[in-house]
N, C-alpha and C positions, 0 to 999 in steps of 0.2 A: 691519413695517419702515417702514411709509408716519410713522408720529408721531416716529420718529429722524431720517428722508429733511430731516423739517419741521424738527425741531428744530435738524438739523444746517445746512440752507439758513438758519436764520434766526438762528444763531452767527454763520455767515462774513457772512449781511450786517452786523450790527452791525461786525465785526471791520472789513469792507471801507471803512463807512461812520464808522467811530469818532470822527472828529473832529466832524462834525454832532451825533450820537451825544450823545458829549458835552456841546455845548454846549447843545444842547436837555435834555439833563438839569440844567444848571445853568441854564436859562432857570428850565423845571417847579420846581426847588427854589426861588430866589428868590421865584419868584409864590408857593408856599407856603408860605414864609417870611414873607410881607408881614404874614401874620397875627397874628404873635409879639407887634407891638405890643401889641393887643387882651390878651394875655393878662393878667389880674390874680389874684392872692392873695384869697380872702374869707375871712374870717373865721366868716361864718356858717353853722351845721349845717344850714339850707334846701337849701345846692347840690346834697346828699345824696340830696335829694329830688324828686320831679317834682312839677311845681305844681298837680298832680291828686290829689295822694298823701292818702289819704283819712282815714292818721292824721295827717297835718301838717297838714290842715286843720280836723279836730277840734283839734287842738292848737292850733289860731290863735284859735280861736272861745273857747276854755275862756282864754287872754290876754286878748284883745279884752273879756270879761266882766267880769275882775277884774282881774290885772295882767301886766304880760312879767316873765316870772319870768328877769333878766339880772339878774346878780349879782357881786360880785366883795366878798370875805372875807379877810378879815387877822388871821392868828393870829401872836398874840404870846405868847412863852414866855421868861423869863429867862435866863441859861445856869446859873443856881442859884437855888432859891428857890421860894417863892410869887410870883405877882402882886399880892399884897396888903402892898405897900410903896410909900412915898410916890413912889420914883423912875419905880417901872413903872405905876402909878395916871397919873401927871405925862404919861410917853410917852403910856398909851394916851388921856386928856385930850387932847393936844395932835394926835396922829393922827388922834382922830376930829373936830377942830375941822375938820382940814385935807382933809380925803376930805367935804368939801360943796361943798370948789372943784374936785373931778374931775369932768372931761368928763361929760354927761350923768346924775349923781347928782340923785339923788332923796329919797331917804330914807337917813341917817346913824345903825345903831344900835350901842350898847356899853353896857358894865357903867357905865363914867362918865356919860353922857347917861341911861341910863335914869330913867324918871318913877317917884319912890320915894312914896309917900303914907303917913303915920303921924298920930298925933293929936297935936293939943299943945293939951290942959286941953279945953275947946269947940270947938275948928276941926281943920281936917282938914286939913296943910299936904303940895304939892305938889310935888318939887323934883327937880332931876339929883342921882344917888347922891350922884358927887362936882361937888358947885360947880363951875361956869365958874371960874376965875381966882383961887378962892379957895386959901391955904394947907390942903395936906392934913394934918390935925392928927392927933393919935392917935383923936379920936373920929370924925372922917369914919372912917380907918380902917376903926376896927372895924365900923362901923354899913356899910361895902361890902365888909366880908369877910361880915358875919352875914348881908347880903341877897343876896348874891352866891353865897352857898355853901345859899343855901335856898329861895331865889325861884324856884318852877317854870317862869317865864321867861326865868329866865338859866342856870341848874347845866345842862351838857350842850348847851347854845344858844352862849351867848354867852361862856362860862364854863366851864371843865374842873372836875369832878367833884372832884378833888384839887389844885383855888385853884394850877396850874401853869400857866395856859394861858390866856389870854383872847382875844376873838375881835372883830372889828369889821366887821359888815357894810354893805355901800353897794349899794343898791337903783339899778338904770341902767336909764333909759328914753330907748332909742333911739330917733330917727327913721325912722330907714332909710331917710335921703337917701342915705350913701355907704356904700363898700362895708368901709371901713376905721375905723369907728367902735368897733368894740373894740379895737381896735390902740392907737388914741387914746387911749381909757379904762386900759388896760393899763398902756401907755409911760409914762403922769404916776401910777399908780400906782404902778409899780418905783420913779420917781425920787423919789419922796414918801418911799417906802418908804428907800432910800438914806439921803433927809437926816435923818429918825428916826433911823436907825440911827447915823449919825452922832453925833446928838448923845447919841445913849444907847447908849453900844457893848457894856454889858451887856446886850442883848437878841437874841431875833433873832425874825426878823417875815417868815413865810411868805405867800405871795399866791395863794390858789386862789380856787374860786368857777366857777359856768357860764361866765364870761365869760372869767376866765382860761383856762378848758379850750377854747373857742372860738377862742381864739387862738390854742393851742398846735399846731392844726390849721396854722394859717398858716406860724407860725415852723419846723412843722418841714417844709413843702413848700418854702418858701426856703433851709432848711439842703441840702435832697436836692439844690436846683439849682446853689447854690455848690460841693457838696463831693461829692455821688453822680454826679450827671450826667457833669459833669468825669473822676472816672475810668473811668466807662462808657465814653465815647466812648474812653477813651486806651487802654482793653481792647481795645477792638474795633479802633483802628489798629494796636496792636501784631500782632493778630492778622491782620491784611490785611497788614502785612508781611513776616510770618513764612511769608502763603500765597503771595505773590506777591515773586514773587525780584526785579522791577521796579520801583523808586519810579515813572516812569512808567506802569506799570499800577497802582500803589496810586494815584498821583493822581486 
């Protein structure tokens, strides 16, 4: 009987004393609130991890050696067709021109940039599939469907197996000054992506990539607070309402 004697004496004090009560609970909340500021979004799959964590840190070392394998890939696919036509050659040309002004890019590669090497008579000439700026004739054409569709650096890579699909990677080397740096990379990618699309509305042009998936993390912990949290809390007042026949005692 003695832990009901307790629990019951220390009901009626709260009850007795409910307005102190109170306000010292909305003191305690404020001051744990103050922290909310602090809270930010990252982007990065580290927070996942402790900074002890013994595969993350072989993983930084096998980086640090060779490269941060942050990326972000752009597949382009017609809504009918091959890729191997002047208009969609022209798009992915002019895409890859424009993904060496994205945030933090590094390295820009595609079926058009690639370094093709053939003979002509005595020399060995070195060139992007399709030309910078030049007119796509029937013979670039063909000469980037036939290396395109057989070059074991591009069929499957850069290139779909069945000339429907091409792909445009961009190599990103972060600092890791700030905590929003794929966000960054991201955002001027989508809009990139937009104005392409725009001016080629026969296409369409998907955005993956680690860096995209990275992100994806952010955006949807932002989505939960705009639109989960909100009706969580609105569950949980309904249901203090429904228990308590008092707006006064719900307050």
């Amino acid at each position: 009987m003695a832990p009901d004697l307790t629990i019951h004496a220390f009901a009626q004090a709260i009850i007795r004393l409910r307005v102190p009560v109170l306000i010292a609970c909305l003191i305690v909340s404020v001051a744990m609130a103050a922290g909310v500021s602090r809270v930010d979004f990252s982007s990065d799959y580290r927070v996942f991890f402790d900074a002890n964590n013994p595969q993350l840190a072989s993983y930084d070392a096998l980086q640090n050696a060779y490269q941060k394998d942050e990326s972000v890939l752009l597949v382009i696919a017609p809504k009918s067709g091959s890729v191997f036509t002047p208009s969609v050659l022209s798009a992915v040309r002019s895409l890859t021109e424009a993904a060496w002004q994205l945030p933090f890019a590094t390295r820009v590669s595609s079926l058009t940039n690639f370094q093709h090497s053939e003979a002509r008579e005595d020399d060995i000439a070195v060139d992007s599939l399709v030309p910078k700026r030049a007119t796509i004739t029937d013979d670039v054409l063909e000469t980037a469907r036939r290396v395109g569709l057989s070059e074991p650096l591009l069929v499957d890579r850069l290139v779909a197996r069945d000339g429907k699909a091409a792909g445009i990677y961009v190599a990103l080397t972060l600092p890791g000054e700030n905590s929003d740096e794929v966000t960054q990379a991201i955002r001027k990618t989508r809009a990139l992506v937009l104005k392409i699309e725009a001016e080629y509305p026969d296409l369409r042009i998907a955005v993956t990539g680690s860096a995209a998936l990275n992100n994806a993390f952010s955006e949807a912990a932002q989505t939960d607070q705009r639109t989960l949290f909100p009706v969580v809390y609105g569950i949980v007042l309904l249901m203090v309402l429904v228990i308590f026949p008092s707006i006064g005692a719900v307050i």
